[in-house]
C-alpha positions as CSV (number, residue, x, y, z in Angstrom):
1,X,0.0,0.0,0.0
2,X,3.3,1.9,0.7
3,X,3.8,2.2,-3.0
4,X,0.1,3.8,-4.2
5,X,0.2,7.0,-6.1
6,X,-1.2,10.2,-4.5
7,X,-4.1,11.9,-5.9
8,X,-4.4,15.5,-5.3
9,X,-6.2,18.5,-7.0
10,X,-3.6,20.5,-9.6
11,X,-1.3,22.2,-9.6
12,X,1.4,19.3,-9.9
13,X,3.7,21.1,-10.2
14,X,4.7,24.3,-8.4
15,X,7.9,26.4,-8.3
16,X,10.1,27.0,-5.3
17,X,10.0,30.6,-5.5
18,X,7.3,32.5,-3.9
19,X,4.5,35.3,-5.4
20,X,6.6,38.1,-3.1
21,X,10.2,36.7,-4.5
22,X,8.8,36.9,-7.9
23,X,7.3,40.7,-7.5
24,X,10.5,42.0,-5.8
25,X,12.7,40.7,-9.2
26,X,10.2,42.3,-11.2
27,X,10.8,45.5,-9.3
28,X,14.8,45.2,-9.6
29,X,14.1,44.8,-13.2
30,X,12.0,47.9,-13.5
31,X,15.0,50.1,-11.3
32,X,16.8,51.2,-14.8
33,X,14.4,52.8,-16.8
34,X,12.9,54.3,-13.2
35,X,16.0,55.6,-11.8
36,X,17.1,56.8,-15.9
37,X,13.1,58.4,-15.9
38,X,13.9,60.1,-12.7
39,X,17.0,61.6,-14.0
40,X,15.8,62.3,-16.8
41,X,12.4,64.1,-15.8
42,X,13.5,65.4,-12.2
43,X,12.0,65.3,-8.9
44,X,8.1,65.4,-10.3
45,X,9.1,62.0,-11.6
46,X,9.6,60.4,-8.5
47,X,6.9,62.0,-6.8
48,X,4.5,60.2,-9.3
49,X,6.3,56.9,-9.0
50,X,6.0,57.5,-5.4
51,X,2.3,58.3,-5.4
52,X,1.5,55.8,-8.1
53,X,2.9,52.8,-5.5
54,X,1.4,54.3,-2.0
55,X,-2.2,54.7,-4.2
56,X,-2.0,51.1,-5.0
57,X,-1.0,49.8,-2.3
58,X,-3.4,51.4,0.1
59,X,-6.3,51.0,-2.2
60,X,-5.8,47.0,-1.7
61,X,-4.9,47.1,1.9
62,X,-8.5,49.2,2.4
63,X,-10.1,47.0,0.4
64,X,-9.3,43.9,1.9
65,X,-9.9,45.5,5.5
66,X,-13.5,46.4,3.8
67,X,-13.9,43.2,3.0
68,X,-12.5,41.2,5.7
69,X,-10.2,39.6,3.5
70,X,-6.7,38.6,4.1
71,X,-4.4,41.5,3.5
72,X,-2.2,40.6,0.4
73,X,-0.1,43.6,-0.1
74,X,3.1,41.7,1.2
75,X,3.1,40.1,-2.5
76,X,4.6,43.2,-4.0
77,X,2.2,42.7,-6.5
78,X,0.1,46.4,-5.7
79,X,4.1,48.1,-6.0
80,X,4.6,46.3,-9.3
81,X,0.9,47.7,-10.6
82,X,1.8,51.6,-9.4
83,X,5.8,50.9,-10.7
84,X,4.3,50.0,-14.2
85,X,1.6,52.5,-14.4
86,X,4.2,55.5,-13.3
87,X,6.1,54.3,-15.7
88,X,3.8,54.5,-18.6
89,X,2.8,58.0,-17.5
90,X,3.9,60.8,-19.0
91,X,6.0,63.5,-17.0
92,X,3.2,66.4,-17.5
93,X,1.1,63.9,-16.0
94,X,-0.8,65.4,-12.3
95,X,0.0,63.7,-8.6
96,X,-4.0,63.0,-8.6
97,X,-4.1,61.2,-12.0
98,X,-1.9,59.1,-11.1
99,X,-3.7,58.7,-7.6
100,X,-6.6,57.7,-9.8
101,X,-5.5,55.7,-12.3
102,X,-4.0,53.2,-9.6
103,X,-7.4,53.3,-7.5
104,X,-8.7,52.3,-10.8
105,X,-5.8,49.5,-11.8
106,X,-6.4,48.0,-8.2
107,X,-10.0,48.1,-7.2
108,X,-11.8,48.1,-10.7
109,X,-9.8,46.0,-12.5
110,X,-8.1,43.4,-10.5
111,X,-9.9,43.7,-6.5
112,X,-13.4,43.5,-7.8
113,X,-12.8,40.1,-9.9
114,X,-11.1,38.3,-7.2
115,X,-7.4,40.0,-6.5
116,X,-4.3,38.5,-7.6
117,X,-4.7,35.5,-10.2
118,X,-8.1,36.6,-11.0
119,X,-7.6,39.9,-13.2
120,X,-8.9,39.4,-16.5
121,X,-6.2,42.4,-17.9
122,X,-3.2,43.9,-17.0
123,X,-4.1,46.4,-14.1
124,X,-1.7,48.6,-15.0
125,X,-2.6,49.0,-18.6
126,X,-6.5,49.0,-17.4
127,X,-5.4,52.2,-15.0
128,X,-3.1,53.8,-18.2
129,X,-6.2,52.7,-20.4
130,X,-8.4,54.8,-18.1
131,X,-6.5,57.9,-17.8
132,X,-6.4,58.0,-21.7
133,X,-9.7,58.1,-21.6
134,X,-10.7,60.5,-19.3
135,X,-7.8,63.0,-20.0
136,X,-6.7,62.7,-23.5
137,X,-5.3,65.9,-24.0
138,X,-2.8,65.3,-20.8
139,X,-1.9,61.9,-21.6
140,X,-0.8,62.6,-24.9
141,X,1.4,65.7,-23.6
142,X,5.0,64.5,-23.3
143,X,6.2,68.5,-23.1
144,X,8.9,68.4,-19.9
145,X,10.7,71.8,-19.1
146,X,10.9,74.0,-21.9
147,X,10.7,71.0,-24.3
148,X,7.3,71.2,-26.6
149,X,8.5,68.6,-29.4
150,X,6.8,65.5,-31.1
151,X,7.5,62.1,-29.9
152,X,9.3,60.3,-32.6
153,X,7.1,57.9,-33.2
154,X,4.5,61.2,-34.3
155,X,7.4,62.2,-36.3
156,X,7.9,58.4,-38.1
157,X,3.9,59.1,-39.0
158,X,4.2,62.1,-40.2
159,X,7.3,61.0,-42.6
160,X,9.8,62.5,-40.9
161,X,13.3,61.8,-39.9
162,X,14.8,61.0,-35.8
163,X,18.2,60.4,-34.0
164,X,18.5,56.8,-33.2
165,X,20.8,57.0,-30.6
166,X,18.8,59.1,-29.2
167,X,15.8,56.9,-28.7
168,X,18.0,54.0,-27.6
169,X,19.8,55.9,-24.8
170,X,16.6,57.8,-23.8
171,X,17.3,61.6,-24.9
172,X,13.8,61.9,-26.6
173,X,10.1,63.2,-24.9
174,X,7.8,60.3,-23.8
175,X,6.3,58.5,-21.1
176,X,8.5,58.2,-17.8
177,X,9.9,54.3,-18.4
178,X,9.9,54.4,-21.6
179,X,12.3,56.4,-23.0
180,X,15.3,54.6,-22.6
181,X,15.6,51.5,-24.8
182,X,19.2,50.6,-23.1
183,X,17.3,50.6,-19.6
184,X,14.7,47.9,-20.3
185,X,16.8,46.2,-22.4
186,X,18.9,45.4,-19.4
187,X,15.9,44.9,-17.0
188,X,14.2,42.5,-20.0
189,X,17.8,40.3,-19.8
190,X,17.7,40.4,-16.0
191,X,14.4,38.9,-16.1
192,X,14.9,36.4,-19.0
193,X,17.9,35.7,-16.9
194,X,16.3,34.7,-13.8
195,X,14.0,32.7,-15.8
196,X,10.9,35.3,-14.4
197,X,9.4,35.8,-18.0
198,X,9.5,33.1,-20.8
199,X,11.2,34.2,-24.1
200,X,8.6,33.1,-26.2
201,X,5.8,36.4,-26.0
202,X,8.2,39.0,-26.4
203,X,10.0,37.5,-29.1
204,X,6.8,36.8,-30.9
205,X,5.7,40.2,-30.3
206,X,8.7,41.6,-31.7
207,X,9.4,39.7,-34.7
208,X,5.6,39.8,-35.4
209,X,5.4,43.6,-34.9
210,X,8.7,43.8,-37.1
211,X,6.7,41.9,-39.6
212,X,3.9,44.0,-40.2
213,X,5.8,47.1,-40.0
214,X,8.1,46.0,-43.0
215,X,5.1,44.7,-45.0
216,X,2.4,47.6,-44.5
217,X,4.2,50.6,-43.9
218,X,5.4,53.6,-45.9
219,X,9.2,53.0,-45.3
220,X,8.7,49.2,-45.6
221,X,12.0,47.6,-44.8
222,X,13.9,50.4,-43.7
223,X,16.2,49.0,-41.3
224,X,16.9,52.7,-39.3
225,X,12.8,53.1,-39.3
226,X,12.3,49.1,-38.1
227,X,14.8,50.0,-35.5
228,X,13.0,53.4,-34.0
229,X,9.6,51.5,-34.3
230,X,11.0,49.1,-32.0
231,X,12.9,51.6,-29.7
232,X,9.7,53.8,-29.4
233,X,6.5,53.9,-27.9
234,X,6.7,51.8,-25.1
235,X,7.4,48.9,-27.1
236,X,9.8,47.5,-25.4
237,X,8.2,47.9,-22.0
238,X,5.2,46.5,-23.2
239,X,6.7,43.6,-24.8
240,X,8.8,42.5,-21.7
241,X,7.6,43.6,-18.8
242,X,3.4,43.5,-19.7
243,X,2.7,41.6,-21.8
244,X,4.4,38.4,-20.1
245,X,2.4,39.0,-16.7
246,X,1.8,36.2,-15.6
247,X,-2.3,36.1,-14.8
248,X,-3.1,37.5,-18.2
249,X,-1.1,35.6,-20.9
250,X,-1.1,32.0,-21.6
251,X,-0.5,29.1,-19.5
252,X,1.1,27.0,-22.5
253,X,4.1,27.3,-25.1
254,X,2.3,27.4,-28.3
255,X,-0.4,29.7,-26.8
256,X,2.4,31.9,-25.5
257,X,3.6,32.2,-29.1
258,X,-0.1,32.8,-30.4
259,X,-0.2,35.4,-27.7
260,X,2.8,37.4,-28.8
261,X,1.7,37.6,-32.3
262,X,-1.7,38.7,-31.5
263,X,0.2,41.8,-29.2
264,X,2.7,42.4,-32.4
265,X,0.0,42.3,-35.1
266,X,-2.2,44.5,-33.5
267,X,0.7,47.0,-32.6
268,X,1.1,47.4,-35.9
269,X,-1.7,47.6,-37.3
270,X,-2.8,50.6,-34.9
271,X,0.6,52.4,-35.6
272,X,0.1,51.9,-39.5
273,X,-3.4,53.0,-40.1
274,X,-5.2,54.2,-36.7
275,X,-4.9,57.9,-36.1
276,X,-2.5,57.8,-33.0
277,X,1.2,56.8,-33.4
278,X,1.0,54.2,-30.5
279,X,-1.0,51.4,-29.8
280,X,0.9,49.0,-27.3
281,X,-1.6,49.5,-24.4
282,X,-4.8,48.9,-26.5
283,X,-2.9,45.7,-28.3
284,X,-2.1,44.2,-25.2
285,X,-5.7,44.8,-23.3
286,X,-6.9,43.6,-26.5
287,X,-4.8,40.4,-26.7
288,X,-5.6,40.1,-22.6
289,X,-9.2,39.3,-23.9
290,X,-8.5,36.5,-26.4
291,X,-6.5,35.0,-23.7
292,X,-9.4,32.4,-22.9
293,X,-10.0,31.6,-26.4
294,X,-6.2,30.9,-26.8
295,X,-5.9,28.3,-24.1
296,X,-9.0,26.6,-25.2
297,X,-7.3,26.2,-28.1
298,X,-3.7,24.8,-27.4
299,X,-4.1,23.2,-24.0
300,X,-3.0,19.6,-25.0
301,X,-6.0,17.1,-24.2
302,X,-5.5,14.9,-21.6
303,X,-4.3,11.1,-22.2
304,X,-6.0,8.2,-21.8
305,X,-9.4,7.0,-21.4
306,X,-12.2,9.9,-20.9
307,X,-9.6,12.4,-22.1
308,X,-11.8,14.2,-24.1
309,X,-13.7,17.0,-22.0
């Protein structure tokens, strides 16, 4: 009897490094392009990563008290959600809308279908989603100083010419985090490193993305306007350090791969022909959705008799 197999309810397998472990690599990750944002924009920078992260976490902590729920903010998870959403903020951007934009990200979109694991998007898009939305004018003003250019992905629509160094070391207007291609570049290898994210959806988004670009746009295979498509934008943020969260991509390889191209495909095909130069957030909320569909789709059925459900 010694030698029966135990039956117990999935998962089978788990991994030996805890929600909280996971979160706080996630945030060394994100330290480059938020220390390279901070120096770049100045003190108001900081203050909105600051606020961004305290608005979170406090929203989640209150609404677990509410609810007489188990307080959950130990995970890290509510400092990753206010991290990203600073980051995708714009430095024009005011302390309160980015105090309401996390309330949003935490209570709307991930607190009010479950908490952690039960999000059917990316809260921090959801929250950046949001303020575009209600403030369209502000989120789209990437002015800093005395500094009133075009980002140069408005610049790449409009035909025009940019410095590519300049968009890979960060010297350019944008959002706070994504400005700097070098800086999450090196927090994408630290994660792909520490096996946190798989390879597979940000390489699919890419090479997708790159894809499109090549085949619909004016400048077709331009290898200096492939290059700033890819630097700009908040593509790279997206594509490493959103896109592969965790409760809103898929579970398996192939689906994973699916995933990617959906987030690449759409990218491109909101930069090419929508009105706005960008389109990462919308592409990923987008591709969030189709999750459920993808899994259905590519989860292997099981073997042996009865397998099919």
């Amino acid at each position: 009897m010694n030698d029966l197999i135990n039956v117990s309810a999935s998962p089978h397998v788990r991994s030996r490094m805890s929600t909280s472990a996971i979160m706080f690599l996630v945030i060394l990750s994100l330290l480059p392009s938020a220390v390279f944002g901070m120096i770049r924009f100045g003190f108001y920078a900081a203050l909105l990563i600051a606020v961004c992260i305290a608005s979170c976490v406090i929203t989640e902590v209150v609404f677990e008290l509410l609810m007489r729920k188990k307080v959950t903010a130990g995970d890290l998870s509510a400092v990753v959600t206010g991290l990203l959403l600073a980051l995708n903020l714009p430095p024009s951007a005011t302390w309160w809308m980015g105090a309401a934009g996390s309330v949003f990200a935490i209570l709307i979109v991930k607190m009010l279908f479950g908490g952690l694991g039960q999000n059917f998007m990316n809260p921090a898009l959801g929250g950046r989603c949001f303020l575009i939305i209600c403030f369209a004018a502000r989120m789209t003003d990437f002015s800093y100083d005395t500094f009133t250019g075009a980002t140069p992905l408005a610049v790449l629509k409009e035909g025009g010419a940019v410095n590519l160094m300049d968009m890979f070391v960060g010297r350019i207007p944008g959002t706070i985090g994504e400005v700097s291609a070098i800086a999450l570049l090196a927090g994408a290898a630290f994660l792909l490193i520490m096996g946190i994210i798989d390879f597979r959806i940000p390489l699919a988004y890419l090479l997708s993305f790159v894809l499109f670009m090549g085949t619909f746009s004016s400048p077709g295979w331009d290898m200096t306007y492939l290059a700033a498509e890819l630097c700009g934008g908040g593509l790279m943020l997206g594509a490493f350090f959103m896109a592969t969260d965790y409760v809103t991509s898929p579970i398996t390889k192939t689906g994973r791969v699916i995933f990617g191209i959906c987030c690449g495909l759409l990218t491109g095909l909101f930069r090419v022909f929508a009105s706005s130069a960008e389109g990462v957030s919308y592409a990923i909320i987008i591709s969030n959705l189709l999750v459920p569909l993808i899994e259905r789709i590519t989860v292997p059925k099981p073997f042996g008799k009865g397998g099919e459900i």
